[in-house]
Structures are given as C-alpha cells and as structure tokens.
N, C-alpha and C positions, 0 to 999 in steps of 0.2 A: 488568784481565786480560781478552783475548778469547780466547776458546774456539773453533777451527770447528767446524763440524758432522759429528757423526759418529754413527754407527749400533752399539750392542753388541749383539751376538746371543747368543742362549744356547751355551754350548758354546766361545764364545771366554773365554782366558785371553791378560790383556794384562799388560805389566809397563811402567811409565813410568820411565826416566833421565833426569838431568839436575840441572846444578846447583842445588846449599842456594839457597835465596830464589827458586827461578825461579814458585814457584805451586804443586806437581805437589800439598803436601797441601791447599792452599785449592781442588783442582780435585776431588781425592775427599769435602772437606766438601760443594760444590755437587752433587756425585752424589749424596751420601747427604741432599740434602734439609735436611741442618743448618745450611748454608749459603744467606741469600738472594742472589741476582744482584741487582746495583745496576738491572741494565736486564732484564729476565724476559723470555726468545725462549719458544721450544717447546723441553718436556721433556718425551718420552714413556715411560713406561713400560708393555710391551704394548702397547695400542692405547690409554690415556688419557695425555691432558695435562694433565699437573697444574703446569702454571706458572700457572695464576689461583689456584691454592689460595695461592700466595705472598702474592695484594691479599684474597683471600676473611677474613671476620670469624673464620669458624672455620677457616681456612687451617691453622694451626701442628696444631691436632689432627688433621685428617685426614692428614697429612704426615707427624704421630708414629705414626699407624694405618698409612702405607703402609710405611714404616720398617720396625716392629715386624714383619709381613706379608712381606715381602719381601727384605727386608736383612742381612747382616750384616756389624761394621766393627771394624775391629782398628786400634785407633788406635796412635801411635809412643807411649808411652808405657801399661803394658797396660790401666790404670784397672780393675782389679778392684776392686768394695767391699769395704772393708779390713774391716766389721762381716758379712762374711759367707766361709764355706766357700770354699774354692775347688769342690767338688760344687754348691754352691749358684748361686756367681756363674757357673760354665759352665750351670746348669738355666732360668739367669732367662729367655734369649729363649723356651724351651719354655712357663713355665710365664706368660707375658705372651700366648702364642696357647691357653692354655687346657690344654696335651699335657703328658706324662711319657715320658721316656722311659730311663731307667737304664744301658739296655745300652748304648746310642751313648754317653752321657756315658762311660761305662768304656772303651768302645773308642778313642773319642779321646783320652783321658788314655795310653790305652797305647801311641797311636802316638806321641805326645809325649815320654813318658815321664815323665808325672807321674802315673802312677797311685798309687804311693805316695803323696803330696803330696794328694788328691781332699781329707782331710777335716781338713787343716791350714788356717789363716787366713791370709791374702794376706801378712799383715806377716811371717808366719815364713819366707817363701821368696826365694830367690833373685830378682835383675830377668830371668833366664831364664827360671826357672820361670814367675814369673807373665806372661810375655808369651804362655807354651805356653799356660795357662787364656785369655787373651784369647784366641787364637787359637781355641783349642775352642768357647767362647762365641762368638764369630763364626760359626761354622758348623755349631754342634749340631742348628737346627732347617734345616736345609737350605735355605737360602734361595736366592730366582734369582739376587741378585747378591750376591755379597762384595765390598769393600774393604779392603784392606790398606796400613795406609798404616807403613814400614819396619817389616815384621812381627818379621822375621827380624838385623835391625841387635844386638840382646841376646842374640845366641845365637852359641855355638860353631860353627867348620863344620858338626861332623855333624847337630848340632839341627839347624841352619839348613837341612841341605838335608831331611832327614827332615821338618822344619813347610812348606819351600816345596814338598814333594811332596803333602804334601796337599793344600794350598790348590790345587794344580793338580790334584788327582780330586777335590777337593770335588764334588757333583752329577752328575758327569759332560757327558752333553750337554743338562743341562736347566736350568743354570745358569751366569753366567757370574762370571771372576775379573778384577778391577781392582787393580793392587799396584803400590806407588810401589816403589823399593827402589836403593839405588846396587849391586847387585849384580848389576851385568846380564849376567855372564857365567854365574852362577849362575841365574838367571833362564830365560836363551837355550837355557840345557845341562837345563832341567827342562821346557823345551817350551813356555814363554811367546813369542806375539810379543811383539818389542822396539818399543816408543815413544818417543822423544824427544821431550823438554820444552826446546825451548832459547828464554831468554831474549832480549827485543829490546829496545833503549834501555834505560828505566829499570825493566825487567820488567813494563811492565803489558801485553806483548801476549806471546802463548805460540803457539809454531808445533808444531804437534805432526808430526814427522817419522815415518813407517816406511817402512823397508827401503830409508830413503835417499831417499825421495820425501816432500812434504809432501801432508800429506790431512786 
C-alpha cells in the first residue's frame, strides 16, 4: 500500500470512503503507530519523528508511550475488556496517564446514552452499546488525535449521528478526527471533509482523493 504525503492539523476532522479491501483500516493502524511500514518515510507528530522508533531496540515502548499520550482509537469491533465495567473500560486511557476524572466519564456515557449501562460488564450489553463505551474510551482523556475506524457501522441512525457529533466536537480546535466509515453522507452533513481511498490494481497503491482532486 502507498500512502502520499499529507499534513493533519489540529482542528481538522477527516472522514475516509471507499471500498471493503481498499486499506482505509490498515491506513489508521499505521496512524495510530500499531502498525509497522514495510519501508518507514517520515512520520511526524508536532514537531518529532518517530519513524526510527520503528528500527530503535526500545521502539515498540516508546510508541505505546506516544500512543497512550496522545491517542485515542475506536476500532470496528468495540474490544471492551469483557472482565471489566463498562465505568471502568471508558477510565482506562485516564487512569494509564495517571488522572480521574468521573464527571466527563458520566457526561459521555450521557451523550451516548449509556449512562445507565456505566456499571454493567461489556458481555451484558448490546454490539451498540458496547461500541458507545468504545467510542467514550477513545476520547475520555482528550487526546490530539482520534481515530475511528467504522465507529458508527453498529448503531441505529440516531446513535449513529448523535456518536458521529461527537467525535466531530471531540477537542475542538486542539485536536484532530480521522474516521474511516461508508457513511459518507452522514459524515459530509456532520461537517467532516470527505477523503477517498480508491483502490489501484491489486490494491496495494491508495490514492487519497478530496473534493475531487488527488493530494
């Protein structure tokens, strides 16, 4: 898969379409660091590059440090620890930088609308429900970047748009949102620019399109 190069600033919210198999979730593993590149360009985050941490001996932990620090990711399937609370599994990115914070866990469960649900275990809930705790878990500690990778695929219209409004005021302008999603009409009408991912030959090259021009 090639990637071009491109720039996220804070304050941008991006959404990528395109077809199953073209790459768009092996492209938010490589954002989020949990992915290595077969060939390692420049990847900056701020102002460091952390593509030698990929050949470095202690690579993989500083990378879980920049992670943990920085990040948060909402994979297509919600992967809550099924041996812990749902209160719990949204506190973990908090309580991994050392912080507490109660009221935002509550506030987010209520814009989701799982606040009821906060101190049930992952297995008692809905694949709804539990994708809302992912989602909260993604962005309890405020991180600069989110990724979302089909946040919103297990949820009803309304959820759907009520969780894609948030991930789009996540932070405001001091963070930014990356969200794969086939909803790109939903997407478009919540204020994401639109990216295309379209595939070339046997998909291993990716053109990333917007607003009709390739960049």
């Amino acid at each position: 898969m090639s990637v071009p190069d491109f720039v996220l600033r804070a304050g941008d919210r991006v959404a990528i379409v395109g077809p199953s198999g073209c790459g768009k979730s092996t492209l938010l593993g490589l954002l989020s660091l949990a992915l290595r590149p077969s060939v390692v360009g420049k990847l900056e985050i701020g102002s460091e590059d952390v593509g030698p941490y990929w050949k470095g001996r202690h690579g993989a932990a500083i990378l879980g440090r920049i992670r943990a620090a920085t990040m948060g990711f909402v994979p297509q399937m919600s992967a809550l620890l099924p041996f812990l609370s749902v209160r719990a599994n949204i506190a973990l990115p908090l309580e991994v930088l050392g912080r507490t914070d109660p009221a935002r866990i509550e506030d987010l469960a209520t814009r989701l609308d799982i606040l009821g649900q906060l101190d049930r275990m992952p297995g008692t809930l809905s694949v709804g429900q539990r994708q809302r705790g992912a989602i909260a878990r993604a962005v309890v500690h405020r991180p600069r970047l989110v990724l979302a990778d089909e946040p919103t695929a297990a949820l009803h219209p309304e959820q759907a748009a009520r969780a894609m409004r948030l991930l789009f005021e996540q932070g405001g302008e001091e963070s930014a949102v990356v969200m794969v999603t086939h909803d790109g009409a939903r997407a478009a009408e919540t204020g994401f620019s639109i990216v295309s991912a379209v595939p070339h030959g046997g998909g291993a090259q990716i053109t990333m399109a917007k607003g009709g021009r390739t960049t």
